[in-house]
C-alpha positions in Angstrom: 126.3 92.6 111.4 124.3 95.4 111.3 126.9 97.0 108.6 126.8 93.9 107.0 122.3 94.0 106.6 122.9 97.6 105.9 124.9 96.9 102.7 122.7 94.3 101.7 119.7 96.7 101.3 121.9 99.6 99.6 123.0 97.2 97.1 119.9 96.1 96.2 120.6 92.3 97.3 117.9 92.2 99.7 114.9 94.5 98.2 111.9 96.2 99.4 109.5 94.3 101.3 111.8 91.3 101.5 110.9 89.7 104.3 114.0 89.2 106.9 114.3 86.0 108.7 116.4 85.9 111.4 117.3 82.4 111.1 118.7 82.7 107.8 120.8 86.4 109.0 121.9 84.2 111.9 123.2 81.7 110.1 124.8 84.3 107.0 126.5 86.1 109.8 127.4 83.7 112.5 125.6 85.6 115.1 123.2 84.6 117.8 119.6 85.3 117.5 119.3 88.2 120.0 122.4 89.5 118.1 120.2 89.8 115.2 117.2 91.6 116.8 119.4 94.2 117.9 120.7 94.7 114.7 116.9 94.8 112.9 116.1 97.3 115.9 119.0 99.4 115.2 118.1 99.3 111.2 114.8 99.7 111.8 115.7 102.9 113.7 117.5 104.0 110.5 114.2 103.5 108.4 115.8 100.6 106.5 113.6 97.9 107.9 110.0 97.6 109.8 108.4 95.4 111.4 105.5 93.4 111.0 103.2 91.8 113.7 103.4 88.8 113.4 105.1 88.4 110.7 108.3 89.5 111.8 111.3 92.2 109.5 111.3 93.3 106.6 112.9 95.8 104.0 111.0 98.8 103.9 109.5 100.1 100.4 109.6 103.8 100.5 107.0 105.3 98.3 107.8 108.1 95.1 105.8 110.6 97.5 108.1 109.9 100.7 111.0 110.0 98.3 110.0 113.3 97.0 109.9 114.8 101.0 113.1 113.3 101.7 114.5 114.8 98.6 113.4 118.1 100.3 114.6 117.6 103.3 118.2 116.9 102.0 117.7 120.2 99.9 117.9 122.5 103.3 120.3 120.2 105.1 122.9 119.8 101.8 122.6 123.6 101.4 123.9 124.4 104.9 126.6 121.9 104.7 127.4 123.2 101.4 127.8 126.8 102.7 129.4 125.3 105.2 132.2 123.7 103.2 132.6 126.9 101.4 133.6 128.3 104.9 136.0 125.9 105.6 137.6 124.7 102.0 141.2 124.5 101.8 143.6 124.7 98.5 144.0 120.8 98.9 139.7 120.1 99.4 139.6 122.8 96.4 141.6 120.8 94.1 140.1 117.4 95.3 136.7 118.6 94.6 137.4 120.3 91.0 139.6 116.3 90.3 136.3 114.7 90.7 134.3 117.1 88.9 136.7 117.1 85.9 135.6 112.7 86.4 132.6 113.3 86.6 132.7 115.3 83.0 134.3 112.4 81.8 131.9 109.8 82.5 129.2 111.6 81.2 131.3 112.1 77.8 131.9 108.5 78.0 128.4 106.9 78.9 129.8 105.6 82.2 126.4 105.9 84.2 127.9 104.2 87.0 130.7 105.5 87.3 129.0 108.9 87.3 126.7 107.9 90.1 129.7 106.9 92.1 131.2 110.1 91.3 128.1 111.7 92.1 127.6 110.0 95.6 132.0 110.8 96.3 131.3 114.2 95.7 127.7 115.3 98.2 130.2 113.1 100.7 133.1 114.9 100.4 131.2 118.3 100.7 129.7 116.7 103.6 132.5 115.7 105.4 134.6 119.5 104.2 131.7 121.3 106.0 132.2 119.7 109.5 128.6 119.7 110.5 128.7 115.7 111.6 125.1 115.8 112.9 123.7 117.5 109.2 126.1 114.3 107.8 124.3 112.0 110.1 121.3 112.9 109.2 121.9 113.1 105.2 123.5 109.4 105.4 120.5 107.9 106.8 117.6 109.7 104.6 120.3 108.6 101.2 120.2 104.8 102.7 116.4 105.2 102.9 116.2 106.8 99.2 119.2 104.9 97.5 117.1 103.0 95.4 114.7 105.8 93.9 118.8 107.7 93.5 119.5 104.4 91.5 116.7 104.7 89.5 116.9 108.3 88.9 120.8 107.7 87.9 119.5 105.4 84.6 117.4 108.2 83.8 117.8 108.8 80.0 120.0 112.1 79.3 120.2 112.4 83.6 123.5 112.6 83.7 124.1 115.7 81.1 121.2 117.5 83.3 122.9 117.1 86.8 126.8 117.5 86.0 126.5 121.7 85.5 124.9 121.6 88.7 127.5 119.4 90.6 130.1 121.8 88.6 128.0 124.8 89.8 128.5 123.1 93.3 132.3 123.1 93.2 132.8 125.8 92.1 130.7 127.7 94.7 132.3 125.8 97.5 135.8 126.1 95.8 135.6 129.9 95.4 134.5 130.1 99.5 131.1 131.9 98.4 128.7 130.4 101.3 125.4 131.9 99.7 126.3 130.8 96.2 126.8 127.2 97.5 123.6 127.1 99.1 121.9 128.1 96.7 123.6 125.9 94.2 123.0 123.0 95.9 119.8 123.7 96.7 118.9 124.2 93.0 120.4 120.9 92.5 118.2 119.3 94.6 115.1 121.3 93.3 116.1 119.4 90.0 116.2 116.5 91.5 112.8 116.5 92.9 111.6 117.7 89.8 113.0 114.8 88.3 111.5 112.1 90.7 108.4 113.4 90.1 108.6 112.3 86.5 109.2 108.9 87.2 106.7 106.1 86.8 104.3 107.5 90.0 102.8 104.2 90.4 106.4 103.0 91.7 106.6 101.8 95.5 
């Protein structure tokens, strides 16, 4: 159940400060009532959700400024587990990483936003998961669950796309050619672009 809330919120079908009832998750997922409390403790935890007093769960808005911080914090953790991955890349992990890459180019060329996002999200996962550092992958899943939807939002960015695929090709390449440093500092520039991006969007967003 708790995977099941936890989609929800990345999707986008249950939105910030929506509140949570626990009848109603009860009922969607056929699960007793101190099931569900568990659950909203655990995703609360995360940063998902909070609760109210008196008022009971609901999804938690994270402000431009908080995404901004996140944003940095990823920066240092995504640049050790890039350098990390560089490390540890194999020919096979090589050749996966410059496949999506190469997809990546093509949905730009063809306007698929979506699919670049996708492509996008596949490849900081991958590099995650090359590196071996679990408890830096931890961490970076829980801080993108908190920021997906200022991510989404920076993904429909006009021209966005053509800004951050040399970087995620910068990435690859870095990792690919087992150069720690140069990954680090690639991804780390990729996320300096990032924030710098964020901070153009409308400020008066929760």
């Amino acid at each position: 159940m708790v995977a099941g809330i936890r989609e929800a919120i990345l999707s986008g079908e249950f939105v910030p400060n929506q509140r949570l009832i626990e009848a109603d998750l009860s009922e969607r997922f056929a699960a007793g009532r101190a099931a569900v409390r568990a659950a909203l403790l655990e995703l609360a935890n995360e940063g998902l959700i909070e609760r109210v007093q008196n008022r009971g769960a609901r999804v938690r808005a994270v402000s431009l400024a908080e995404a901004v911080e996140i944003t940095e914090v990823r920066m240092v953790i995504e640049g050790l587990c890039a350098a990390k991955a560089a490390e540890r890349i194999t020919g096979g992990d090589a050749a996966e990483l410059r496949r999506i890459g190469e997809e990546m180019g093509a949905a730009v060329a063809s306007g698929d936003v979506l699919g670049y996002s996708r492509l996008n999200e596949l490849l900081h996962r991958r590099i995650r998961e090359i590196s071996g550092q679990r408890t830096a992958a931890e961490v970076l899943e829980r801080l993108r669950a908190q920021n997906v939807r200022h991510q989404f939002r920076l993904a429909m960015q006009p021209g966005r796309p053509q800004v951050s695929l040399p970087e995620h090709l910068e990435i690859i390449e870095a990792v690919c050619g087992g150069d720690p440093e140069a990954a680090e500092r690639a991804a780390r520039a990729h996320l300096r672009s990032v924030i710098e991006a964020l901070a153009r969007t409308d400020p008066a967003a929760p």
